[in-house]
C-alpha positions as CSV (number, residue, x, y, z in Angstrom):
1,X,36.9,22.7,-4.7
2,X,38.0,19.8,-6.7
3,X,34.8,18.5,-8.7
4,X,37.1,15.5,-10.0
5,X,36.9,14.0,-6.7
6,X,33.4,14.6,-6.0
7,X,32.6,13.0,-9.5
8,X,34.5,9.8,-9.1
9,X,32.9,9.1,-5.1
10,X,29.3,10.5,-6.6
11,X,30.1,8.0,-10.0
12,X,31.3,5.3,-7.5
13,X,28.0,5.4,-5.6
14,X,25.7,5.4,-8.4
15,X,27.9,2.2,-10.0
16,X,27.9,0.7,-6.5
17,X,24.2,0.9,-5.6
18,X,22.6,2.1,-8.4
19,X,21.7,-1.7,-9.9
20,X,18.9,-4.1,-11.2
21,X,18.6,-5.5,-8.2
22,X,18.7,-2.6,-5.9
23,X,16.1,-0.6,-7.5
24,X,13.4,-3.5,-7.5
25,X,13.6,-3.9,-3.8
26,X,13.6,-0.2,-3.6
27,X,10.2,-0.9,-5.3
28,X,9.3,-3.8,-3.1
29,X,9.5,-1.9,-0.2
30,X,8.0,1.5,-1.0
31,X,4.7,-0.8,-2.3
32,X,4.7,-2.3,1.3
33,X,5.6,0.9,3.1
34,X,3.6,3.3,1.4
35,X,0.6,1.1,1.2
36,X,1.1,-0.1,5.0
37,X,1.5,3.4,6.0
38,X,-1.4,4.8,4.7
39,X,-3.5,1.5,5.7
40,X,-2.3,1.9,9.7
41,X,-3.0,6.1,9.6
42,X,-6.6,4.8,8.4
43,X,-7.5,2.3,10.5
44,X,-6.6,4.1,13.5
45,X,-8.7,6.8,12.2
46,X,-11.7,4.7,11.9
47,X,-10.7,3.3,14.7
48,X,-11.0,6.3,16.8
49,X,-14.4,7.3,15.6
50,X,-15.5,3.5,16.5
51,X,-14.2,3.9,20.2
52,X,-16.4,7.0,20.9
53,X,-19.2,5.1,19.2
54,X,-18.5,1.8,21.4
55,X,-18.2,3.9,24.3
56,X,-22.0,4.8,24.1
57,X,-22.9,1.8,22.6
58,X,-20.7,-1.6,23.2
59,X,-23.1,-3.6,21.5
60,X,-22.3,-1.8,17.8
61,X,-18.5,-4.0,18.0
62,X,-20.0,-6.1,15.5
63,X,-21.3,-3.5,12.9
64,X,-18.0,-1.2,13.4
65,X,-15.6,-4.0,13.4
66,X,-15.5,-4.5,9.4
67,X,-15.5,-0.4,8.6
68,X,-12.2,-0.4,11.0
69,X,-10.7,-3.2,9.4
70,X,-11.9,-2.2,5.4
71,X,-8.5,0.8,5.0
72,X,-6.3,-2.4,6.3
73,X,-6.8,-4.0,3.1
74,X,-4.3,-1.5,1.1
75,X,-1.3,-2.5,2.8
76,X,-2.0,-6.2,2.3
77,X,-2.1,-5.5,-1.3
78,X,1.2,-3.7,-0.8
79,X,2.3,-6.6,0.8
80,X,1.6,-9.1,-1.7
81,X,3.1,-7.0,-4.6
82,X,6.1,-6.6,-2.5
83,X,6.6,-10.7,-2.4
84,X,6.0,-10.5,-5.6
85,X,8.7,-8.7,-6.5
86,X,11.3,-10.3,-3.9
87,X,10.3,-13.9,-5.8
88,X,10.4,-12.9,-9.5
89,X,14.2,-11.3,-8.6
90,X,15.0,-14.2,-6.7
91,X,15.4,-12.4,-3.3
92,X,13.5,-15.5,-1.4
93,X,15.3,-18.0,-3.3
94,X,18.1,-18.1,-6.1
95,X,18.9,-14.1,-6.6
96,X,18.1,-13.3,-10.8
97,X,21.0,-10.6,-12.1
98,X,19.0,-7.7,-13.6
99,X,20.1,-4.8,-15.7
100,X,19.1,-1.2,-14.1
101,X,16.7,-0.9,-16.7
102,X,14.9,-3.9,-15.5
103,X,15.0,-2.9,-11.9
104,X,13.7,0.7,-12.7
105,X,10.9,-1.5,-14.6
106,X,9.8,-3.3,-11.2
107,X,10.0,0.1,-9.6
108,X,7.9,1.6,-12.1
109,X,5.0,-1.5,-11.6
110,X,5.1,-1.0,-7.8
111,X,3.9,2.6,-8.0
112,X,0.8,2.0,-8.4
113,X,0.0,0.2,-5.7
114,X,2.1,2.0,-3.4
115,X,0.6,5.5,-4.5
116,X,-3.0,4.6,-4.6
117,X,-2.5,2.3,-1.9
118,X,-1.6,5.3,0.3
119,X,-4.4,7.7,-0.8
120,X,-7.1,5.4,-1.2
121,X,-6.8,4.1,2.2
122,X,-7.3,7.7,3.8
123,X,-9.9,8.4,1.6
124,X,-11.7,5.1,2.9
125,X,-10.5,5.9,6.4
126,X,-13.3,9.4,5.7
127,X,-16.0,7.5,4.3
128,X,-15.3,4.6,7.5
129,X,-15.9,8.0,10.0
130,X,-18.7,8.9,8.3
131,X,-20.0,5.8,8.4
132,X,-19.0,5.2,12.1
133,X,-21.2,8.7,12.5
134,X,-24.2,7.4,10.7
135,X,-24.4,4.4,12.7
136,X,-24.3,6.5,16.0
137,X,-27.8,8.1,14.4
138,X,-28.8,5.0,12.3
139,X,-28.1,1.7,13.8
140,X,-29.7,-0.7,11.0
141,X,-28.0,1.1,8.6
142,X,-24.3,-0.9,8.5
143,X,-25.0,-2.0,5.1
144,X,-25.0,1.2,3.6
145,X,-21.9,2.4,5.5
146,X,-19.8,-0.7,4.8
147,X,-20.8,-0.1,1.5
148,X,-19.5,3.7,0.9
149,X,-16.5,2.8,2.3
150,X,-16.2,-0.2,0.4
151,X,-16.7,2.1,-3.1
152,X,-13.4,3.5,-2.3
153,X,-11.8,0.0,-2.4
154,X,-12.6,-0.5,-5.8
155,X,-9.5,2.0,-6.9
156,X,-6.6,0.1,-4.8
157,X,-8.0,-3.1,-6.4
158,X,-7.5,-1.8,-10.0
159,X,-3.8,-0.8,-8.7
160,X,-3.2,-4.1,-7.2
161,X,-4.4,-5.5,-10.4
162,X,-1.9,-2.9,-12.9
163,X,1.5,-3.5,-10.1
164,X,0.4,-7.3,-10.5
165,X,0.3,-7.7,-14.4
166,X,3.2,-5.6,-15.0
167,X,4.8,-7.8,-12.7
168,X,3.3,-11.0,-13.6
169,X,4.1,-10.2,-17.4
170,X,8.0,-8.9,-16.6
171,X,10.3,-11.7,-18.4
172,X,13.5,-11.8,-16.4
């Protein structure tokens, strides 16, 4: 086997697509895809617990409507950090040149958001069921459920808020 050859095509890819640029949209878009994914798996979980709920009781839309839409808010954060990054490289307007250690850089800020994003939003997704549960017992009690679930939303905000500065703060 001829490991010259194999070296040049594997040195030629990494000089090819391995830039600046490419890395921060790799960054871009696993903060919007990771955060979107794990934003949709939860609010169809909640989702689901709602439906047998409604399909008792109709008139609970209203209280279950905001604990279905709460796990949604991750992948708008994901969203927003990903424009972020597409307009401080210039991707929706005049495209900036970076160096591969600035791309890894915007990579690096969107993990936050992207991983937490993810979790969080399952984990919010279980305290929306639960609370989608206690109203089927409890029907005043949509405060209190909004409000577990909400708890959990503190934790993507502080990542939106770390992707964001390190963002915000990036000199290109």
């Amino acid at each position: 086997m001829d490991n010259t050859a194999y070296s040049m095509t594997f040195s030629y890819l990494l000089s090819t697509f391995l830039t600046g640029q490419n890395l921060a949209v790799l960054g871009a878009f696993l903060a919007a895809t990771l955060a979107g994914i794990g934003s949709a798996k939860a609010v169809g979980m909640v989702a689901q617990a709602a439906d047998g709920l409604l399909s008792e009781d109709p008139s609970l839309f209203g209280r279950v409507l905001l604990l279905v839409a709460l796990p949604g808010t991750q992948g708008i954060y994901g969203l927003i950090t990903a424009f972020l990054i597409m307009v401080k490289i210039g991707l929706l307007g005049t495209p900036v040149d970076l160096t591969v250690a600035q791309g890894t850089y915007l990579l690096v800020a969107s993990l936050p958001i992207a991983i937490v994003g993810l979790i969080s939003a399952y984990h919010q997704a279980k305290a929306g069921v639960a609370g989608v549960q206690m109203l089927s017992k409890q029907k005043t009690e949509v405060v209190k459920a909004i409000t577990n679930a909400a708890l959990v939303e503190t934790y993507a905000i502080l990542a939106l808020l770390i992707s964001l500065l390190l963002i915000i703060f990036f000199k290109v």
